[in-house]
N, C-alpha and C positions, 0 to 999 in steps of 0.2 A: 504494500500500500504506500503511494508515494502522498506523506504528511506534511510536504511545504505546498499540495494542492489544496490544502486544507482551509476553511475558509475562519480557523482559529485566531487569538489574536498572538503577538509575542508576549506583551505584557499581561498583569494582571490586571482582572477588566471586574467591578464593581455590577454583582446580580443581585436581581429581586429573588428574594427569595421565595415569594408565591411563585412564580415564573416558573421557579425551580421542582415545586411540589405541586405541581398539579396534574400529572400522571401517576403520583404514588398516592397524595394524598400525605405526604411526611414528608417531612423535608430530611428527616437522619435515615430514611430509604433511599431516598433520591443522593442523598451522599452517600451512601455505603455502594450502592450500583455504580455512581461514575468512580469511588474508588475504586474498587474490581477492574472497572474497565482502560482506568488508567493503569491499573499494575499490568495488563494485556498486553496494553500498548508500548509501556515502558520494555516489558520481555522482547516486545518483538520488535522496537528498535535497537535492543542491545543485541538480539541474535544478528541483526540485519548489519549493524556493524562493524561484529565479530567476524562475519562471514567474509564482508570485503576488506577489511584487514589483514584477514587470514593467509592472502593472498601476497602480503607484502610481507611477511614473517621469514625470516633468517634464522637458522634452526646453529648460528658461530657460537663457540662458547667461549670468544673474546669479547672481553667487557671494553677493550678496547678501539674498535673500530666502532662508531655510531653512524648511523648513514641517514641522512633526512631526505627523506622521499617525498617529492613535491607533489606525488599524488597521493600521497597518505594525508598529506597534513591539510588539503582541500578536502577530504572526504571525512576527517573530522570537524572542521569548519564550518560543511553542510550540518551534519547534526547538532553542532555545537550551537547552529543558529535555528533549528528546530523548535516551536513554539514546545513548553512543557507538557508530560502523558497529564497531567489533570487539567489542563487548560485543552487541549484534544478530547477528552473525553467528555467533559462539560458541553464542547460546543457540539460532540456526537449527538451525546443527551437532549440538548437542546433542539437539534434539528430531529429528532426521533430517529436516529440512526442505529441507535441502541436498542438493540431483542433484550429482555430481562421478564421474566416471571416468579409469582409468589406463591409456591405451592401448597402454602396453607389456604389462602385466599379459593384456592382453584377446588382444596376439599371442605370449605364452608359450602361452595356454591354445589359441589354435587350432592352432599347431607342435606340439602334444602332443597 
C-alpha cells in the first residue's frame, strides 16, 4: 500500500470527538480500533522497509569500512517523511476504510 497516497495529514490535526464516535457509539472503541489498526500499519511499514533495505545489506565483519549508499539513505527519507501509523489510521477511520466488528454486539442481536 503506497501511504504518501494517502490523503493523511503530516502533523497532528485537532478532532471532534463526536466525529470520532459515531460509528461505535464510544469514543475508547473508536480509539482502541484505530489503535489496532495503526499497530497494522506500523508492522507493515517496518516489514516494507526491512525488505528494501535488505537488499542493501553487506553481510563484512569489518567494523571498518562504512559505505553510505545514496539509495538507502533516500528510501529512509521517504518513510522518514511518512505521515505517522495513528494519524493513517485515524484518517482510514474517518473515511470508513476501516472493517472492524463487535462480537458481543453481533450475539445480543441474535439472543433477541
Amino acid at each position: 500500500m503506497d501511504y504518501k497516497k494517502s490523503k493523511a495529514p503530516v502533523n497532528t490535526v485537532t478532532r471532534n470527538i463526536m466525529d470520532l464516535c459515531e460509528d461505535t457509539g464510544n469514543i475508547y472503541e473508536s480509539v482502541a480500533i484505530i489503535g489496532k489498526r495503526a499497530n497494522q500499519i506500523s508492522l507493515q511499514i517496518k516489514d516494507d522497509l526491512s525488505k528494501k533495505l535488505a537488499e542493501f545489506a553487506s553481510y563484512n565483519d569489518s567494523l571498518e569500512e562504512v559505505f553510505e549508499n545514496r539509495e538507502q539513505i533516500e528510501i529512509s527519507r521517504y518513510y522518514e517523511k511518512l505521515p505517522k501509523p495513528s494519524l493513517l489510521a485515524t484518517q482510514e477511520f474517518i473515511e470508513d476504510k476501516v472493517y472492524w466488528r463487535d462480537p458481543s454486539r453481533e450475539n445480543q442481536n441474535q439472543e433477541d
